[in-house]
C-alpha positions as CSV (number, residue, x, y, z in Angstrom):
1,X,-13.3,-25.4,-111.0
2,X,-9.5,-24.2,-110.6
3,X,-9.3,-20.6,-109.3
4,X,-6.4,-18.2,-109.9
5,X,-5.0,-15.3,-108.1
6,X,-4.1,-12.7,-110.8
7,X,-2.2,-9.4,-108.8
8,X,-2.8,-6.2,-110.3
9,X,-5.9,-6.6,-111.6
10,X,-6.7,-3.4,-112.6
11,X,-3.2,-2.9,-114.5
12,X,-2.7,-3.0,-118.5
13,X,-1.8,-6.4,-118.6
14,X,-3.5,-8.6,-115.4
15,X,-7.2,-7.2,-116.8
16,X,-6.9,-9.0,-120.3
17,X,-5.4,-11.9,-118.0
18,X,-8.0,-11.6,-116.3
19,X,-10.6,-11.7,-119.0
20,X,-9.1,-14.6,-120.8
21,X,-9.2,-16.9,-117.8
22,X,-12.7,-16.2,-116.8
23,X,-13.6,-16.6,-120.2
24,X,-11.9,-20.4,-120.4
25,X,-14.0,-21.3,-117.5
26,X,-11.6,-20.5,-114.7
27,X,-12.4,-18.5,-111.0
28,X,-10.3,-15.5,-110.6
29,X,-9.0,-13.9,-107.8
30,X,-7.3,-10.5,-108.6
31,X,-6.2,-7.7,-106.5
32,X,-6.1,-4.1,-106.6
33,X,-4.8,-1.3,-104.3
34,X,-8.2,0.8,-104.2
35,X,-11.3,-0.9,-103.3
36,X,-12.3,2.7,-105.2
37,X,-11.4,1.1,-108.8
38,X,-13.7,-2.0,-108.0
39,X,-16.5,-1.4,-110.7
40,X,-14.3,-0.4,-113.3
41,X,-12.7,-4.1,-113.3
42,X,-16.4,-5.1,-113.5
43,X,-17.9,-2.9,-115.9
44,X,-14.8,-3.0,-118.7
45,X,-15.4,-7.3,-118.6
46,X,-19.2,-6.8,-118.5
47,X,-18.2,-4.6,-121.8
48,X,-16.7,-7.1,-123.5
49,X,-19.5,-9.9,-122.2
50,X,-17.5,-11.6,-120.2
51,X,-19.1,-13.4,-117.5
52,X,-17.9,-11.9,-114.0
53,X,-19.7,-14.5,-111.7
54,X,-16.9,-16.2,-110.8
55,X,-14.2,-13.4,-110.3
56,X,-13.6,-11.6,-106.6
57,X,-12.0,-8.4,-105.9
58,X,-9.5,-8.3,-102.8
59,X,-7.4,-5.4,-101.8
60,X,-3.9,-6.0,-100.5
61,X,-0.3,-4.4,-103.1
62,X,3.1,-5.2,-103.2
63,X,4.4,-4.0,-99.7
64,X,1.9,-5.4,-97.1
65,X,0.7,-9.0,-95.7
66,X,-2.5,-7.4,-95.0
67,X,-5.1,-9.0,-97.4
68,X,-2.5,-11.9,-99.4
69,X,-4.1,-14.3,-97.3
70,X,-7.9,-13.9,-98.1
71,X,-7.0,-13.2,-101.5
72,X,-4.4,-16.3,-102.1
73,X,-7.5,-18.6,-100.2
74,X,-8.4,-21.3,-102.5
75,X,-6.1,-20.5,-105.3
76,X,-4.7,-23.2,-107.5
77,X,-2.1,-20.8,-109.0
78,X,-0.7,-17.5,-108.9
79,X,0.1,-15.2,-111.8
80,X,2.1,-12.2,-110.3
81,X,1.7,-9.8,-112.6
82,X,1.7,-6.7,-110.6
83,X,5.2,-4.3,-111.0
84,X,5.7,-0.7,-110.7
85,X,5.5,1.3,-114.1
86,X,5.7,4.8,-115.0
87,X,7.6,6.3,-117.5
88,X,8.4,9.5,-115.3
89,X,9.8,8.0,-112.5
90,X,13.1,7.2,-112.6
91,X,14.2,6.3,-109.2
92,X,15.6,2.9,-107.4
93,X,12.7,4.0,-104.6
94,X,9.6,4.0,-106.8
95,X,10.7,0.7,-109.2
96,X,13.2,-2.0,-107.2
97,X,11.8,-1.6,-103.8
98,X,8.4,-2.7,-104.2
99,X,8.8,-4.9,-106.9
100,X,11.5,-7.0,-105.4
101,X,9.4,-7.4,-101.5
102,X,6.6,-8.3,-104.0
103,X,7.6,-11.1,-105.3
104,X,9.4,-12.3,-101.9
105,X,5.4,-11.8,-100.3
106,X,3.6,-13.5,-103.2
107,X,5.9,-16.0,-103.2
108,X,6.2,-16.6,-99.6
109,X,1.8,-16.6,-99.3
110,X,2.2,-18.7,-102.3
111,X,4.0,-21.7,-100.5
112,X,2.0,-21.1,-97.4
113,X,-1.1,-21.6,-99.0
114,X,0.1,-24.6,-101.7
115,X,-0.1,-23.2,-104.8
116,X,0.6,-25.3,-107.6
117,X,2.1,-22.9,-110.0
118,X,3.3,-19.5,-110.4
119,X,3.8,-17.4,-113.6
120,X,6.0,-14.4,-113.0
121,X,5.7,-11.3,-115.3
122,X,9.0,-10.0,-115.9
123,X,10.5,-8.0,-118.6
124,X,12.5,-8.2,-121.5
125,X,14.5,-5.3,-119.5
126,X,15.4,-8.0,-117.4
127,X,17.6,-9.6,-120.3
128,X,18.6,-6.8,-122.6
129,X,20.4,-4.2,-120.3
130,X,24.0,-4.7,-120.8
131,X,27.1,-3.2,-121.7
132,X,28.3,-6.0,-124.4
133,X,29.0,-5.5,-128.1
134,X,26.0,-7.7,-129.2
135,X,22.2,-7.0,-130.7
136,X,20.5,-10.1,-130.6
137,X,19.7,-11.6,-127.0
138,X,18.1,-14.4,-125.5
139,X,15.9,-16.4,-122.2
140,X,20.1,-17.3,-121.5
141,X,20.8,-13.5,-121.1
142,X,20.5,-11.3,-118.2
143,X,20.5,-7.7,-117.6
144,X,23.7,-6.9,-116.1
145,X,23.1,-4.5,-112.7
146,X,26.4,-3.1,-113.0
147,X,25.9,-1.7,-116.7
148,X,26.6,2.0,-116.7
149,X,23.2,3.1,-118.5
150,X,21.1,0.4,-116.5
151,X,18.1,2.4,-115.5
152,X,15.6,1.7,-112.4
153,X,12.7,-0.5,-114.2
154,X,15.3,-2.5,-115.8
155,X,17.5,-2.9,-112.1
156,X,13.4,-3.3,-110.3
157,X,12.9,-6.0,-112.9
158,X,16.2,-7.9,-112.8
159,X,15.6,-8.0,-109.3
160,X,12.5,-9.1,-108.7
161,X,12.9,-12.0,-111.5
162,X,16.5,-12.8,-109.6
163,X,14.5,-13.2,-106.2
164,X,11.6,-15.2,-107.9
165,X,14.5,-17.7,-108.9
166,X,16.5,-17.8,-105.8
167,X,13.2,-18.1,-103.7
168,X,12.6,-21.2,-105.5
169,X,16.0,-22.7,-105.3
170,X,16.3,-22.1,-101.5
171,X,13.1,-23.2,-100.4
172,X,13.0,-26.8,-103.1
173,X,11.1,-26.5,-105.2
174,X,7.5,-25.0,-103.1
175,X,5.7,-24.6,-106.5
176,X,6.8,-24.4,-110.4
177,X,7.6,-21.6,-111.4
178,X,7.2,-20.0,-114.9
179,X,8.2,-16.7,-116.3
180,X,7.5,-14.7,-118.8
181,X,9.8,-11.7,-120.6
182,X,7.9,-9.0,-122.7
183,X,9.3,-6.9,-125.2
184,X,6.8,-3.8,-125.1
185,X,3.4,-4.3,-125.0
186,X,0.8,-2.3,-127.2
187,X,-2.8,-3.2,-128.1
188,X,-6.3,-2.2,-126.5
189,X,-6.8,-1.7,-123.3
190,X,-9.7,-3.0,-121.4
191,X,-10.6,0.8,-119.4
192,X,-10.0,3.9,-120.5
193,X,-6.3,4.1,-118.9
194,X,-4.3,2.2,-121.8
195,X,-1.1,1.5,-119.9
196,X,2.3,3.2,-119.8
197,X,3.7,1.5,-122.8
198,X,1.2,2.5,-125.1
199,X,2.3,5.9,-124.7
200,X,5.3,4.8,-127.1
201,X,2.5,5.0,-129.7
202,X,0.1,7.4,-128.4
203,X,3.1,9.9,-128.7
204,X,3.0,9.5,-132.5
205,X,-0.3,9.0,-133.2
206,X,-1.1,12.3,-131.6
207,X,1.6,14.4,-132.7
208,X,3.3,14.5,-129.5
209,X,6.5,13.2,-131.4
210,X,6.9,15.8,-134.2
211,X,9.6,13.7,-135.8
212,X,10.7,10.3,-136.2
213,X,13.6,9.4,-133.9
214,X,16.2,7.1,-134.1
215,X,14.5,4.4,-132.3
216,X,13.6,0.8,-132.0
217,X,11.7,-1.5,-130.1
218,X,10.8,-5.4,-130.0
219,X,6.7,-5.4,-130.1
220,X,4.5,-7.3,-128.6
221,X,0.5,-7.2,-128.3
222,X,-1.2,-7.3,-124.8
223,X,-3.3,-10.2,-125.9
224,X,-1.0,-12.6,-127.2
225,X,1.2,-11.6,-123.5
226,X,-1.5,-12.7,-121.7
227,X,-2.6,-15.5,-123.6
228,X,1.3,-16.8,-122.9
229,X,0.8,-16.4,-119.0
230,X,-2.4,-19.3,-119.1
231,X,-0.5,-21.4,-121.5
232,X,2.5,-21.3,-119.4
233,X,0.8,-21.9,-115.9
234,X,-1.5,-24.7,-118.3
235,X,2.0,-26.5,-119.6
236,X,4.3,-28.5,-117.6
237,X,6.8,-28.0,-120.4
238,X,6.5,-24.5,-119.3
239,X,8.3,-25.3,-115.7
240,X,11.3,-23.5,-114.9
241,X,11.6,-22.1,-118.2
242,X,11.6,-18.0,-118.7
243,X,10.0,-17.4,-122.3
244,X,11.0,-14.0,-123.5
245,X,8.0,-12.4,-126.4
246,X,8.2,-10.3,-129.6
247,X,7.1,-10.6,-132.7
248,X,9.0,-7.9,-134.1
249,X,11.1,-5.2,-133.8
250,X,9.9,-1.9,-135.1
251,X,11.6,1.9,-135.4
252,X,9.7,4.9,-135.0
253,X,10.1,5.7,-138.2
254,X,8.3,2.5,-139.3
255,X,5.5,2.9,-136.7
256,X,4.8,6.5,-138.2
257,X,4.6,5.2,-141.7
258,X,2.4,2.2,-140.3
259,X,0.2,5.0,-139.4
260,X,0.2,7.3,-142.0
261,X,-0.4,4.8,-144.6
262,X,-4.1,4.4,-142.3
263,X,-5.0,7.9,-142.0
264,X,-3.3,9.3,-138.6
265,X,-2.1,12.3,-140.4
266,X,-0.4,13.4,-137.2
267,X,2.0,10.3,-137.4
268,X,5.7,12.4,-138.1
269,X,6.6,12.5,-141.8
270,X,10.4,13.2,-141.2
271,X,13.3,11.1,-139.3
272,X,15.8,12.7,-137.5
273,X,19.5,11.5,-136.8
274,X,20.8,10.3,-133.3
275,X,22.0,14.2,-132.5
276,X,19.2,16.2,-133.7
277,X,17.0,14.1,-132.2
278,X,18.7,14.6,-128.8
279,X,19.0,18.0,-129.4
280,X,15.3,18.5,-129.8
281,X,14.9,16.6,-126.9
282,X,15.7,20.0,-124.9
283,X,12.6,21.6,-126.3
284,X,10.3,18.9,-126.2
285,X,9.3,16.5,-122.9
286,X,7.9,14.1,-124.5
287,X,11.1,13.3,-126.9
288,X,12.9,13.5,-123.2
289,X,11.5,11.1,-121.7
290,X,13.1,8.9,-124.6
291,X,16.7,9.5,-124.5
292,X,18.3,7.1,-122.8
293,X,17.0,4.5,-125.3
294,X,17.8,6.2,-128.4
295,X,20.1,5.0,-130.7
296,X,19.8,1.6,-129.1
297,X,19.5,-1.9,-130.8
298,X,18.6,-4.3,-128.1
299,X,16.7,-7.3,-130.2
300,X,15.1,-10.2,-128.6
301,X,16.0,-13.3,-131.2
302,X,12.4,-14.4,-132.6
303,X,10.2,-16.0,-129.9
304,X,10.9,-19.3,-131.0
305,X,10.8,-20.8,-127.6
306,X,7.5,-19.7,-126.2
307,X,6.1,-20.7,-130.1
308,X,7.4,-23.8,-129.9
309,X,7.1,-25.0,-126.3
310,X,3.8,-23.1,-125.6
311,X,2.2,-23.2,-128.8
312,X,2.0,-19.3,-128.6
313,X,0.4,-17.6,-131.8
314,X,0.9,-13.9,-132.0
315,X,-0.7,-11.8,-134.4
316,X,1.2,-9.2,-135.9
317,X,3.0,-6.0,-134.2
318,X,1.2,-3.9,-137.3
319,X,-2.4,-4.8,-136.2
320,X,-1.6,-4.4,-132.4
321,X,-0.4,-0.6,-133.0
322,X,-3.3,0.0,-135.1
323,X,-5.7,-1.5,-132.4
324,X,-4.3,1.0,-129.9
325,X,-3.9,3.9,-132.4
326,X,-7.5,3.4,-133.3
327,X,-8.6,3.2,-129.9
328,X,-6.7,6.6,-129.2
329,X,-8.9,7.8,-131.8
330,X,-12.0,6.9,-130.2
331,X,-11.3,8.6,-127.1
332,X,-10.8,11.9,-128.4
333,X,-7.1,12.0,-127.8
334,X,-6.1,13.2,-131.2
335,X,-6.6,16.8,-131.5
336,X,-8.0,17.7,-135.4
């Protein structure tokens, strides 16, 4: 039985990972920061009747050897899925200097211990922040650091994916390397903590955005982003490649309608232009947190490339926002 070391187990995107490769029959290894969150891992897969005999908890992060051994011991590959994300810090501290020394200590426990493979979660931030005249961008793009709006994730993300690359290339090739380039991921979540990005529609579901902003986004569903890490670390074709994912790009203004048109009254009824919307933005810290991507149109061209080389199937951005919207629901999140 191959086993595989998935890092940050307990994080929006490594638990349905996670889930998917115990259910094809894999081991797992995953790690977590607090041995605290242990049965939480357990009991969301144990929800969802997925079989847990063959997964192990370690607990090592991003800025420590302590622990990579034990937990890298036995692996066949690695996905490295674990990043900083919050959408309330904004500084170099918090994002670029964890993420970057963890990818240099996966990567270096990786060789060490033989891993086959490695499949690298990066960002579509990683391709899309730039200060060039152009919408449309592609797995040939990079995020330029000097860009005058370039903000901490996107620099943490550039950075870590640069150093996954340049690791490679200096040491010759220790493993493949694959990695993968999400636009923003919605859809369920596993626990009852459903990830920083879904707040992008937990906002408007609940009211919090009391008007459609000028707005858009390249959408992609948890599900289909972890089904593209196996299938990558599964295909050789896969090898060197980045694969950057969205089905779609969606505006707020579409998202609310989306909603509306299923019951989630709350969704806004009213866009607002570029400068209104900023304006309100003084009154309102939720639309705040928002303005340095407003009035952007950063799209990723269709994911032809993981579709075609990976044989990755999405399902649409409509039914992964109402997943989440309807899991926001059940929680009690949506005051009546």
């Amino acid at each position: 039985m191959e086993k595989v070391l998935v890092t940050g187990a307990t994080g929006f995107i490594g638990l349905h990972c996670i889930d998917q490769l115990l259910n094809q029959g894999y081991a797992v290894n995953g790690s977590l920061r607090s041995p605290k969150r242990k049965d939480e891992i357990f009991n969301a897969l144990k929800n969802k009747n997925t079989p847990t005999e063959n997964l192990n908890l370690f607990i090592f992060n991003l800025t420590e050897d302590d622990g990579w051994d034990e937990g890298m011991q036995g692996c066949d590959y690695l996905l490295h899925v674990a990043s900083p994300l919050s959408m309330q810090a904004r500084d170099d501290d918090y994002f670029v200097k964890p993420a970057v020394a963890g990818v240099k200590r996966a990567f270096k426990f990786a060789k060490k211990h033989n891993i086959k493979k490695v499949v690298l979660t990066s960002s579509v931030a990683a391709i899309i922040e730039t200060d060039e005249d152009k919408e449309y961008f592609d797995e040939t793009d990079w995020s330029d650091l000097e860009c005058r709006k370039i903000n901490s994730y996107a620099k943490s993300k550039t950075l870590a994916e640069k150093a996954a690359w340049d690791f490679v290339n200096e040491h010759k090739n220790p493993f493949e390397l694959a990695v993968i380039n999400p636009a923003l991921v919605t859809g369920p979540s596993l626990t009852v903590d459903l990830g920083e990005s879904n707040k992008a529609i937990e906002m408007v579901v609940t009211g919090k955005m009391p008007v459609a902003i000028p707005m858009q986004f390249g959408f992609v569903d948890v599900r289909d982003v972890a089904a593209a890490h196996i299938l990558a670390m599964q295909n050789a074709s896969s090898n060197g490649e980045r694969f950057a994912l969205s089905e779609k790009d969606l505006s707020y203004k579409e998202i609310a309608k989306i909603l509306r048109d299923k019951g989630f009254k709350k969704a806004p009824k009213i866009s607002v232009s570029l400068w209104v919307a900023k304006f309100l933005a003084n009154f309102n810290k939720e639309l705040k947190i928002t303005v340095p991507f407003m009035g952007k149109v950063r799209s990723l061209s269709k994911s032809s490339k993981a579709i075609d080389v990976l044989g990755w199937n999405p399902r649409p951005a409509e039914e992964s926002i109402l997943d989440v919207a309807n899991q926001i629901k059940e929680m009690g999140l949506i005051n009546k």
